[in-house]
C-alpha positions, 0 to 999 in steps of 0.5 A: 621362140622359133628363130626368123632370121639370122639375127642375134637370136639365130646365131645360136642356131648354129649347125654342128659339123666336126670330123675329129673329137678328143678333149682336155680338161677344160672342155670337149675338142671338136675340130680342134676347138673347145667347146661349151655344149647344151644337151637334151635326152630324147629317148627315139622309141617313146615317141613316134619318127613322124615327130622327130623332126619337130621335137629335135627342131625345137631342142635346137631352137631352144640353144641346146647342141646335143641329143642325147639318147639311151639305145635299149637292147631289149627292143632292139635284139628282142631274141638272141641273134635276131635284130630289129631297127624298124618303126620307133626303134630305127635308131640310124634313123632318128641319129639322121634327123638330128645329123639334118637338123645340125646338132651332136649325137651323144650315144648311149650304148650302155648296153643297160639304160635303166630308164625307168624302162622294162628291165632297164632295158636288158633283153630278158633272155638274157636273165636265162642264160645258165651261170650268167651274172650280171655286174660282176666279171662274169663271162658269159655276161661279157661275151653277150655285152661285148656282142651288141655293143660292136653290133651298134657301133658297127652299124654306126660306122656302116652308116657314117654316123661317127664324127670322123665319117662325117657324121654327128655322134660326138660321144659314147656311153659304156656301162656295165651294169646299173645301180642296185635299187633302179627297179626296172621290172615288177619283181627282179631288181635291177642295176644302173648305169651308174656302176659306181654306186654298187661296184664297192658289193663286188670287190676285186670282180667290180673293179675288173668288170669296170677295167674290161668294160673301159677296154672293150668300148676303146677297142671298139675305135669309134674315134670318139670319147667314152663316158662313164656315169657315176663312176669315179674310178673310170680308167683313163681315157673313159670320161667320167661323169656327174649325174644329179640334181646339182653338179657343180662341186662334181670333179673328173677322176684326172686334172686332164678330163673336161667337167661334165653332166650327163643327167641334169633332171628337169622334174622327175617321173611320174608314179602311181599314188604319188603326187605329181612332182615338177621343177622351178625353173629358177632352181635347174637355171640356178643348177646350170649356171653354178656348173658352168660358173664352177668350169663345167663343160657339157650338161643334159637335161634328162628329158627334154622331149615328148614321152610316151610310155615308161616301166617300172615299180608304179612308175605311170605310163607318161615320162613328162618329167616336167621337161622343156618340150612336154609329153604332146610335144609341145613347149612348155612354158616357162622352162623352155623360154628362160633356158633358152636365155640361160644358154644364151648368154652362157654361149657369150662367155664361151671363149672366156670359159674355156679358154681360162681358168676362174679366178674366185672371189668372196662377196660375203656370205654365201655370195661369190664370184667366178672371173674367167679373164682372156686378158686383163681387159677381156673378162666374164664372171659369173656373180652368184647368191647361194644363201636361199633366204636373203637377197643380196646387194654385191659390189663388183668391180666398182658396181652394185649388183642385186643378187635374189636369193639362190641366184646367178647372173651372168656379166659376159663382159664383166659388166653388163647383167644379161641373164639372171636365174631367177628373173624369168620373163619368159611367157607362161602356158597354161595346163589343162587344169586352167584352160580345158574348157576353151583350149580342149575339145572333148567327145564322150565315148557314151553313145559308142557300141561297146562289146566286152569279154569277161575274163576267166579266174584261174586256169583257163588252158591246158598249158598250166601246170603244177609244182610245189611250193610258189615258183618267182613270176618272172622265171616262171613267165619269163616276162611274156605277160605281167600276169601269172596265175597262182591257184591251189584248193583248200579243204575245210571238211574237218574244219566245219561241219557240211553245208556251214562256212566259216571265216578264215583270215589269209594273209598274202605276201607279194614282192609287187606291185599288186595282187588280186585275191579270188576264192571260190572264183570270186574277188575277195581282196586286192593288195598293192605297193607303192613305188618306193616299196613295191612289196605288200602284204594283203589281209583278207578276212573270207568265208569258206565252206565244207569241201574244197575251196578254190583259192586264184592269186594273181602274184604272189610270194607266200600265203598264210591261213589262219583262224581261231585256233590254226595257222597253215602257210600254204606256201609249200603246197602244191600249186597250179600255175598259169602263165598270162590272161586268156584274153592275152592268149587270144589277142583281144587287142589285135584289131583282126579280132575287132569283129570276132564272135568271142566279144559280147555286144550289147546295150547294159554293158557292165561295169565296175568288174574285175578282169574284163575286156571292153572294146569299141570304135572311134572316129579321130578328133577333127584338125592335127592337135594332139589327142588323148584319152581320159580314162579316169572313170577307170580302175587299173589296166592297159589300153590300146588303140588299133592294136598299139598300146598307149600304156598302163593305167591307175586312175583308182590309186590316188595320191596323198592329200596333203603335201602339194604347194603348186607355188613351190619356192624354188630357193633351197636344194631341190629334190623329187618330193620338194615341188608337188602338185595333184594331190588327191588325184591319179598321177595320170588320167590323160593318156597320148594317143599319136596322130600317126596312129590314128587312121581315117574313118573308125579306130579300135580302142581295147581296155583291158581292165583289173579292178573296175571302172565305166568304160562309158565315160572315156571321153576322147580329148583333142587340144586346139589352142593354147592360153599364154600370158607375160608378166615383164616390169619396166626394171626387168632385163632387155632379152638376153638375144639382144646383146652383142659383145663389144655393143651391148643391149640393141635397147635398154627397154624390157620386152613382154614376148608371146609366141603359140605353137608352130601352126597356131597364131594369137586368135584374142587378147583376153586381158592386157594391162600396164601399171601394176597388175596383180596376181598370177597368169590366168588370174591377173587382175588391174590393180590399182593403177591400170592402163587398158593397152588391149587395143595396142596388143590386139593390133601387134599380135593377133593374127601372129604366130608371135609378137613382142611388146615394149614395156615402157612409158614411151611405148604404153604410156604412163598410168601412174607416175613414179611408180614402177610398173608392168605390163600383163597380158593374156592372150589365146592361141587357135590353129 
């Protein structure tokens, strides 16, 4: 809820000046004063500089202190020696909107990201360097690594960015190299920021790669701290860091480094066939909580903002991860809100946190507490339920407490419970399953004029050429398209007789992620992986006939015919090869080839084929909602929209069937494939479109297409309201932004609080219910005692961005005396 005044609430809202940052063991040192900091990951080019400042404000709004971001090399320097700063890559930029808007800087340098982003971020040339190696000391390796990280740091401190200038970044990132198995390009493995997992393969080379990269950010002076992730043997004074899903058992390598967590993952990406995964809040409430009640300092969540395109092994184009501020920039509900109360009332106990050590007591069984103690009389503790079955009655300091099963609650006082993890009373917002149909306004692309360009199978130019044997994509393409043409001939003259054919089995090896198989120019198999393995075998039975036959892969590793009585590996023979599509070379997604001669145009545009380009022009969807295609009624390809691209598609690849559970109990340790939803379905089907691409008048849109699909049942979406709903009971806790040290609860009434996004206002109440509604928000329902306050509702919201309603019997009545009662409400947002 955006902050009004500077009331309980906004005093959180803090701005963040420093000019001098060290640190101690209990926390980061800025200004000479310890602090308890929230950080957020907003990665600046997957998501356009017109939203900056929107994405940044909601962060703060939420009570985080930090943002925190990757810089990715091969963007930045994508030829050696010459640079590139502009558009979403204008890093000085982004670093100033989050200095304007009153927050920290953590910078990332790496130089490798990982990410889930292309080639983990590396600049692929720099793969060609001859005797390079990567994650081991090698100096060629060094001396490129060396170069961009003074580039960034010096173009940091020509700006004035560094605390010590005045500026907002507080802390640094250097990483050597990334972990073994972070697949960041289709083929080539690649490496983590989190060196530590991999250096034990290197030996004495590992250990010295992790001295010299140490060294070479120290002597670098940017006169702020430098972490290192994962990496337990991070000399001194590199910080070393925890990143997981918990880290609250995490301890620094020396007594003198502060406790901290530089990747805390809100959910997890998305990848194609895979079901989608999110996170209960309760559970990463739950995580937060136990690291700062365990003398934790500084925690990100990675992500917390609007996301538009990801790399990797199947990884989908959206890089949601289920975060506080979603993939169209919108706050998602109720993550963004009960964090918001979990930062809250972890700030009241800041002072106490690091200004003291805890003292730790048994409750019983997986029950204890942490007591941080400023004087005898002035304490905060942290009482925490970490069986994930049984609720639990503690006593504490001479008063009961209810604990919930995998829970933490927060006494800032020793006293008075503000916050519990597992109690959120936060609003919630329906997706798009629920609420399409009054919140998303559509327009079917049918009635566009389509044109097309049909892709030529094979060698299309005179720039291919031949080898012997199977040649790897990426040398050979040298990560300029994701395409690379494997074609051979295969003669069956003393197979079979003239004129006859016969059936042959071929079997192709390919290290990922898919493989078109065509013979005789035409589709005969196609072969993919999947994100845990990428790799495949494709088994294709084909007809071929007398003479010679034209065998055109798209990626490969070995092949393999057989038949009856023979099996030849091809492998070996000699190949031709054709780096990239035709309709690449030319540019098809280029709007200066919008109007070219080379497109088809007509009314029976043609569907269901494989490697086809389609185009058409759009007019923009009405009002400032954001934007998305559904490209569902397609296969696998890539789509552009006035030469920009919104990412790569798989609507074809569904996920399992079975093993979702959209109500995911969130007591117990949390993984990836713990909470699933979607199954049965594309991971992905809506692709972003941003308002800043989009112009006035008629807009291009590009598919390229490999599989097969309708390009006539694309349908353009554009959301222009919202569903929210609250669910708070009479024993539920006041809001957290309501107590004050030494004061207390303003009241000791619970609140039911609704909020729409900034531009939006509360147009209807659907459903407003006190006693004891049942069932879930969007499917509520009276109960059997029921008092119909829609009236009251209406006259407190509607017109408002936001309101808020007392839950009790003085302000609503009381339908059903004692018994405990609730209030439900369900309203809609318009622009």
């Amino acid at each position: 809820m955006k902050c009004p005044t500077k009331s309980a609430s906004c005093k959180f809202c803090q701005t963040a000046v420093s000019t001098s940052v060290a640190y101690d063991s209990k926390a980061l040192v800025i200004d000479g004063k310890r602090r308890i900091l929230q950080s957020g990951s907003v990665h600046y080019p997957r998501t356009t500089p017109e939203v900056w400042p929107e994405i940044i404000r909601k962060a703060k709004e939420g009570g985080l202190d930090v943002i925190e971001t990757y810089v990715f090399w091969n963007y930045h320097e994508p030829v050696r020696g010459e640079y590139y700063f502009g558009g979403r890559f204008d890093l000085v930029r982004f670093v100033k909107e989050v200095h304007e808007a009153g927050l920290f800087v953590h910078l990332r340098i790496g130089p490798y990201a990982c990410a889930e982003w292309n080639y983990g971020g590396f600049p692929v040339w720099l793969h060609f360097i001859p005797g390079i190696q990567f994650r081991t000391s090698n100096s060629l390796f060094k001396r490129e690594m060396q170069r961009f990280l003074a580039k960034i740091v010096n173009l940091m401190k020509d700006e004035n960015l560094f605390a010590s200038q005045g500026g907002p970044i507080i802390l640094a990132q250097v990483a050597s190299s990334h972990v073994l198995g972070c697949f960041c390009m289709e083929i080539v493995p690649q490496w983590r920021n989190e060196y530590g997992n991999v250096q034990w393969a290197y030996g004495v080379d590992g250990d010295l790669n992790v001295k010299w990269a140490a060294e070479t950010a120290v002597s670098l002076n940017t006169t702020v701290p430098w972490v290192m992730c994962a990496q337990e043997d991070a000399p001194d004074p590199i910080i070393n860091t925890c990143n997981g899903f918990y880290c609250d058992r995490f301890a620094p390598n020396s007594p003198f480094k502060p406790k901290m967590w530089t990747e805390n993952y809100v959910g997890w990406f998305l990848a194609f066939g895979y079901a989608v995964p999110f996170r209960p809040v309760e559970d990463l409430a739950f995580a937060v909580a136990r690291f700062f009640e365990t003398g934790g300092t500084f925690q990100n969540y990675y992500m917390v903002s609007i996301i538009r395109t990801a790399g990797g092994p199947l990884v989908a184009t959206s890089y949601d991860y289920d975060a506080p501020i979603n993939e169209y920039g919108f706050i998602n509900q109720p993550k963004w809100g009960h964090l918001r109360d979990l930062h809250i009332a972890i700030k009241h106990c800041e002072e106490h946190l690091v200004n003291a050590n805890a003292t730790q007591m048994s409750l019983g069984e997986n029950l204890e507490a942490h007591v941080y103690y400023k004087s005898s009389s002035d304490c905060a503790a942290f009482l925490a339920n970490y069986g994930n079955s049984s609720d639990a009655t503690v006593n504490f300091r001479g008063n009961s407490y209810l604990l919930p099963a995998w829970s933490v609650s927060i006494l800032p006082d020793c006293e008075n419970v503000i916050f519990n993890t597992a109690k959120v009373v936060s609003q919630i917002t329906l997706g798009d399953d629920y609420s399409w149909n009054t919140t998303m306004h559509g327009s079917s692309l049918s009635s566009s004029s389509w044109s097309w360009y049909k892709e030529k199978v094979g060698i299309w130019s005179n720039n291919s050429f031949e080898a012997s044997g199977l040649l790897e994509q990426i040398n050979t393409t040298k990560d300029t398209s994701d395409f690379l043409w494997y074609t051979t001939s295969i003669n069956m003259d003393t197979k079979i007789k003239q004129n006859q054919t016969k059936e042959v089995g071929l079997l192709i090896g390919s290290l990922g992620h898919a493989a078109l198989l065509f013979v005789n120019k035409k589709l005969a198999g196609f072969g993919y992986g999947n994100h845990d393995d990428a790799s495949f075998m494709l088994s294709a039975k084909v007809n071929l006939h007398s003479g010679s036959n034209s065998l055109d892969v798209l990626r490969l590793y070995s092949v393999i015919l057989t038949d009856l009585t023979d099996r030849k590996n091809l492998s070996s023979v000699q190949w031709t090869y054709q780096v990239g599509l035709e309709g690449e070379f030319l540019g098809l997604e280029n709007v200066s080839l919008a109007n070219s001669s080379i497109w088809t145009q007509g009314s029976d545009i043609p569907i269901n084929h494989s490697l086809i380009w389609y185009k058409t022009l759009f007019l923009a969807p009405e009002g400032s909602g954001p934007v998305s295609l559904n490209l569902s009624s397609m296969g696998k390809g890539q789509a552009w929209v006035n030469g920009q691209s919104i990412g790569r598609y798989w609507s074809s690849y569904l996920s399992p069937s079975s093993g979702c559970s959209e109500n995911c109990d969130y007591r117990g340790t949390y993984d990836a494939s713990k909470c699933l939803k979607k199954c049965g379905q594309p991971a992905q089907t809506l692709y972003h479109v941003p308002r800043s691409w989009l112009q006035p008048g008629e807009n291009l849109l590009v598919i390229h297409e490999e599989l097969g699909g309708n390009p006539s049942m694309i349908s353009l979406a554009t959301q222009n309201g919202q569903h929210i709903c609250g669910h708070v009971s009479e024993t539920d806790l006041p809001p957290a932004d309501t107590w004050e040290p030494n004061v207390g609860f303003k009241s000791r009434t619970p609140e039911l609080r609704l909020a729409c996004e900034t531009g939006w206002h509360i147009a209807s109440v659907r459903l407003a219910s006190f006693g004891t509604p049942q069932g879930n928000c969007g499917a509520f329902n009276p109960g059997i005692c029921h008092a119909d306050i829609s009236s009251l509702v209406q006259q407190v919201c509607v017109g408002k961005q936001g309101c808020s309603i007392p839950v009790s019997t003085a302000m609503l009545g009381d339908p059903c005396p004692n018994v405990m009662k609730s209030s439900a409400v369900e309203a809609l947002c318009r622009g």
